[in-house]
N, C-alpha and C positions, 0 to 999 in steps of 0.2 A: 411272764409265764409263772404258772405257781408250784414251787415245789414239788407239792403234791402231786401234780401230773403229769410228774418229767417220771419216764419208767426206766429213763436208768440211776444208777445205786453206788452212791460211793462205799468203797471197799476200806477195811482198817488196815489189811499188809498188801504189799508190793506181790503182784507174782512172780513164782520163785523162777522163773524161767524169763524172766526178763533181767536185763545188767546194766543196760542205760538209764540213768535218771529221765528222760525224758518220757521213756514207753511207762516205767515204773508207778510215775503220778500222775499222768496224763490215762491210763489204764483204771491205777486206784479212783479217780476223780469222776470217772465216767465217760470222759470225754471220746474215749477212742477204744475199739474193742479187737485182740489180735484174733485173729482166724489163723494163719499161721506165720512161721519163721519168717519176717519181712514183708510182710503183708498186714495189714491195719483197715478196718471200718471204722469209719468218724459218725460217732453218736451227736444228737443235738447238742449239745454243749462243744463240741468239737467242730462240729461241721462249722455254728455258726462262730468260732473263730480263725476257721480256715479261710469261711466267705470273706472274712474283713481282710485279712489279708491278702487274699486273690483283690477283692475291689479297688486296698492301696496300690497293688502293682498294674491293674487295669486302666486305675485314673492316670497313674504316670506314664503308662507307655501311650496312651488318647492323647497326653497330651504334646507328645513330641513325634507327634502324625502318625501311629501305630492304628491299622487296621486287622479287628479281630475277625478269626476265623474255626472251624471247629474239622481239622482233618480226621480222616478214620483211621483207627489203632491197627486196621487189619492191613499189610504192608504187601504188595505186588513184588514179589521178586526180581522181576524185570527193571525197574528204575535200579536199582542196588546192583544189580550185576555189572551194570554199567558203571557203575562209579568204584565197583571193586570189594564194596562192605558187604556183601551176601555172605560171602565165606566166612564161614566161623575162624579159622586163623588169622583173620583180619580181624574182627569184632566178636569177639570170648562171651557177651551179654545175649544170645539171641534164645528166645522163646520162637520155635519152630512148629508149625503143625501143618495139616493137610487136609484139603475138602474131600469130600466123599468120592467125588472121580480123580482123587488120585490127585492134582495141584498142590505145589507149597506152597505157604505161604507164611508170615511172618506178624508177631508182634510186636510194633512202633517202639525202638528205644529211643530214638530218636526223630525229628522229621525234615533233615536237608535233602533228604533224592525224592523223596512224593512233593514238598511243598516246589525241588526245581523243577520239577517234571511238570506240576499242575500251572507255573509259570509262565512254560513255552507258549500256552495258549493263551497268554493276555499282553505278554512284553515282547516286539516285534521293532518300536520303533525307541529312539532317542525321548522323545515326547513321553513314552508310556513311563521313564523314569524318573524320580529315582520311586521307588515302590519299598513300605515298610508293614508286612502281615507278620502275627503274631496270633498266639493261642493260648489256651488253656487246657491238655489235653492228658490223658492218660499212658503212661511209658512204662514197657515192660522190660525189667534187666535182671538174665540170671546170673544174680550174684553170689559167689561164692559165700561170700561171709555176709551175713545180716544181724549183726549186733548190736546198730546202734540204734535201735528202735524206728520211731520216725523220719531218721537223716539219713538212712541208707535204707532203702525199703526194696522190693521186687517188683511191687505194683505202687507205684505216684503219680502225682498228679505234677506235671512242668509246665513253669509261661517258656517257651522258643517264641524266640521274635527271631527274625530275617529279614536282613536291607538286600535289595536288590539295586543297584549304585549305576552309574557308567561308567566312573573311572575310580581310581587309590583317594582321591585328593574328595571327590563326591563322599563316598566312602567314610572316611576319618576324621568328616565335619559330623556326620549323622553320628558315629562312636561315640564321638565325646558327649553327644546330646546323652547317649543312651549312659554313657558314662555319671553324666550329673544325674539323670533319673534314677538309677540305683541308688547313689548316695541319697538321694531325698526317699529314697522307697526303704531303708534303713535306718532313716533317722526315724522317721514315722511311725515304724513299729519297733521303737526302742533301741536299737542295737548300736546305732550310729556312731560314736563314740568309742566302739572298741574293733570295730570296723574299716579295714584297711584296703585300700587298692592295692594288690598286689601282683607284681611281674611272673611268671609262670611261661613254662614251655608253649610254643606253640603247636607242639605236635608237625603232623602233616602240612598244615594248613599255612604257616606262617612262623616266624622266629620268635614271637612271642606272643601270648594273649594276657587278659588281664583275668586273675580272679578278685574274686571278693574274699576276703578270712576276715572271721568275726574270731579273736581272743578265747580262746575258753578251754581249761582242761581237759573236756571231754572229745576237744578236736582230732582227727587221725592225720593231720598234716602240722610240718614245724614251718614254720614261717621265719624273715629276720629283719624286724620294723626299724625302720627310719622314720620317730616321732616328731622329728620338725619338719619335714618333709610330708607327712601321711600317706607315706608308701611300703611298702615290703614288697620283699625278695620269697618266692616259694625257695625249700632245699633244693630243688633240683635245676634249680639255676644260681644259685648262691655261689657258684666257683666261677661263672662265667665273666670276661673282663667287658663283656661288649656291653651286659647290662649295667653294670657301674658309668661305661663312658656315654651309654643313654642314657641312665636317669639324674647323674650326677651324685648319688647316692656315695658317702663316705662309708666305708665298709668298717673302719673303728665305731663308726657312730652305732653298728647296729648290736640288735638285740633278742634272742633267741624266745619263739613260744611257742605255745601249739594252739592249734585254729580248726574253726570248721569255713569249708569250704561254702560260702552262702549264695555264688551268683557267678560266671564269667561271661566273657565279652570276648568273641574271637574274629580276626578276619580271616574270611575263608578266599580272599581272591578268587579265581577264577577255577577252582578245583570240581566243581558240579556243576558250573555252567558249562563249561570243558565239555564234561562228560555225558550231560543229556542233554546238550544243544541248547539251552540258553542264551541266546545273542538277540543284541538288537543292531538294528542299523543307523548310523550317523546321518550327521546332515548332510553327507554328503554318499550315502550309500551305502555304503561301508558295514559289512559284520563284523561286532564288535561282542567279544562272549562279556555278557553282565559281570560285575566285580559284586562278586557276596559280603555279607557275612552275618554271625549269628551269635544268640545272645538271651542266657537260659537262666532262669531263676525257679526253685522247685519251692512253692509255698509249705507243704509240709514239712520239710527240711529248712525252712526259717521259722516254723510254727517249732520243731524241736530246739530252734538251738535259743529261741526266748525263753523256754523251758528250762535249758542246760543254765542258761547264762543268768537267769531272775531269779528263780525257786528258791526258797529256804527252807529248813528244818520242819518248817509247820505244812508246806505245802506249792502248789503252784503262786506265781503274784505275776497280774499283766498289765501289761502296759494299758490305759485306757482306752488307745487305738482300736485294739485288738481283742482286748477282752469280750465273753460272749455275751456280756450285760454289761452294762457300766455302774448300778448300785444292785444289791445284795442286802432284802429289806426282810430284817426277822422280828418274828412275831415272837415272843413270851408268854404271851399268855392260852388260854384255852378256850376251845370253842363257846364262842358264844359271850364270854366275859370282856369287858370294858377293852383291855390291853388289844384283843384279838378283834374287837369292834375298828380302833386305832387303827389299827396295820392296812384290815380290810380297807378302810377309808383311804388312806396313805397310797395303799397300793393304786387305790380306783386313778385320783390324781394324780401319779405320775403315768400312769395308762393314758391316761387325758394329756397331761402334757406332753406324751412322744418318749420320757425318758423308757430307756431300757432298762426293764428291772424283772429281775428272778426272786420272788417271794416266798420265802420260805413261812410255809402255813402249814405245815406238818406236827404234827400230835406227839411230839417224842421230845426231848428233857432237853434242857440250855445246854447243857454241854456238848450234845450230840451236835446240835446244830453250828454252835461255836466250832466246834472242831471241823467240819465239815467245810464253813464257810473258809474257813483258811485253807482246806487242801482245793477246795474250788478257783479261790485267787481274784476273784471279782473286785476290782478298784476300792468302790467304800463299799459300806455294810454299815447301815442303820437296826438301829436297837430299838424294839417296840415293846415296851417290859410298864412294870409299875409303876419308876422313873416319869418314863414318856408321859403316862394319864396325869400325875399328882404334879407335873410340873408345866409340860402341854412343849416341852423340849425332847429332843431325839437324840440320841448318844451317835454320832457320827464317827465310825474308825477308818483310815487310809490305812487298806492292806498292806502297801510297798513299804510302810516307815511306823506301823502302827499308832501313828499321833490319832489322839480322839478328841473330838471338838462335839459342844453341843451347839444345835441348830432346831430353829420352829418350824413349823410347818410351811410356812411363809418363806422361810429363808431356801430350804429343800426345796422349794417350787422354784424360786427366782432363778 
């Protein structure tokens, strides 16, 4: 892509109505535009880092038998009533509205009562299990507070996956599948390393479930890590003895932080099969209601906490996973002159060879674009200046650690 025809415009100040590092440069940089309180439109630069991250968590759930599906946002009331969450004093997040004859109906915070409901009509026997759909889909929740930019939004985009098991023991082999897929969906886009399986309430559904917390001061939740271990305790089970005598966790050993919440894992047993008739029959006849459960990762709320976690002073820096180009190739010179001949050529070739690259061919002064290229955060950023022509070498800078190396044009291909 060139520069030149990307129509949106990095900004020099943060808007003053934003407070998270994340919406603040993610906003300045272009990438993502607010419309309001908690609500975000992702611009090209944004989108196509949200793609790469939705496709890492796409390739991992493909690959531990996840079949994708696309449910609709608009929610029947009637699955929910049965399972109890219609009421708003049971579920505080509901976007409510009404068709024109007078029907409610509801917007998707979630999808366990439509994806169990849409079930009954495919799972019938023993044979039909175990079943693992998943999605990528749009979640409405009205939240009180929406401060932290990208990580807590009104309108996002969520992966829910859903096992549909026969028994506990079916069940808790597919967990841990989904268990190791995370950790590898984590590593992938950088975070992995400060990223913890951590014990957490079960809620409703079960005594305990797992989250993920990723380290970071801008987290809203304390965590208390077990470093030999790679586990953590949420607060609000850090007094309980029962989780000590499951995880084996020494409670001297731990260590207080605060974390963003990146992903959890819950078993849901038999609480929605229960409720809208989900059973299958044994081999010997027998209704047997499906054992659930479910398992949610919200890419823009891992696209923010990369943000939280990598950014420096000068601007965004991404991982090369994820970033929305992998080089960042500026031009010096001006139209029509030798340097600006350079670049054009440059850029043709790596178009030719598949690399992903954002070109900056824009008519405005080295420093604007210097600056620029760092609030952007693109891995390297190659230098097309008078250098490049008198020498027929490239100034090559890595945004994450600022080292600069030169390289030929030969070598930048290879």
């Amino acid at each position: 892509m060139r520069q030149s025809r990307l129509f949106t415009k990095a900004r020099r100040e943060a808007p003053s109505d934003e407070v998270a590092k994340n919406a603040q440069l993610l906003v300045r940089a272009g990438y993502i535009h607010k419309e309001m309180a908690g609500v975000y439109s992702f611009l090209p630069l944004g989108l196509r880092t949200l793609n790469k991250i939705i496709g890492i968590i796409r390739e991992e759930m493909n690959a531990i038998g996840g079949e994708e599906v696309l449910l609709t946002t608009l929610q029947d009331p009637e699955a929910w009533k049965k399972s109890g969450r219609w009421d708003d004093s049971v579920v505080d997040v509901w976007f409510k509205t009404h068709l024109k004859n007078g029907s409610e109906l509801g917007l998707g915070n979630t999808h366990e009562e439509a994806l169990t409901a849409l079930m009954t009509e495919h799972i019938s026997s023993y044979k039909d299990l175990p079943r693992y759909v998943y999605q990528f889909q749009n979640k409405f929740r009205n939240e009180t507070r929406a401060k932290s930019g990208i990580m807590r939004a009104r309108e996002f985009i969520m992966k829910d996956l859903y096992s549909f098991s026969t028994n506990l023991e079916s069940h808790n082999e597919f967990y841990e599948k989904v268990a190791a897929a995370y950790e590898n969906i984590f590593k992938r886009v950088g975070i992995g390393e400060k990223t913890y399986r951590t014990f957490a309430s079960g809620g409703s559904f079960s005594k305990y479930s797992h989250e993920y917390q990723t380290i970071c001061g801008a987290g809203e939740d304390t965590i208390y890590i077990d470093d030999s271990k790679r586990l953590a305790l949420n607060k609000e089970v850090y007094d309980d003895a029962e989780v000590y005598a499951t995880t084996g966790i020494d409670k001297a050993n731990l260590k207080e932080a605060k974390a963003i919440e990146v992903g959890n894992i819950f078993t849901l047993s038999t609480r929605f099969s229960e409720a809208l008739g989900l059973s299958y029959k044994d081999a010997e006849g027998k209704a047997t209601p499906v054992f659930m459960g479910s398992y949610g990762i919200g890419p823009g709320r891992l696209m923010g906490t990369i943000v939280e976690l990598m950014a420096d002073e000068n601007g965004l820096v991404w991982p090369e996973s994820v970033a929305p180009f992998s080089v960042h190739l500026m031009s010096l010179g001006k139209s029509g002159d030798e340097a600006f001949q350079m670049a054009d050529a440059l850029y043709a070739d790596f178009v030719k060879a598949g690399v992903e690259v954002l070109y900056d061919d824009r008519d405005i002064s080295a420093g604007q674009k210097f600056t620029e290229s760092d609030l952007l955060g693109i891995p390297r950023r190659i230098i097309v200046g008078r250098d490049a022509v008198a020498t027929g070498q490239f100034e090559v800078v890595t945004r994450a650690t600022g080292e600069v190396a030169k390289k030929t044009r030969t070598e930048l291909l290879s």
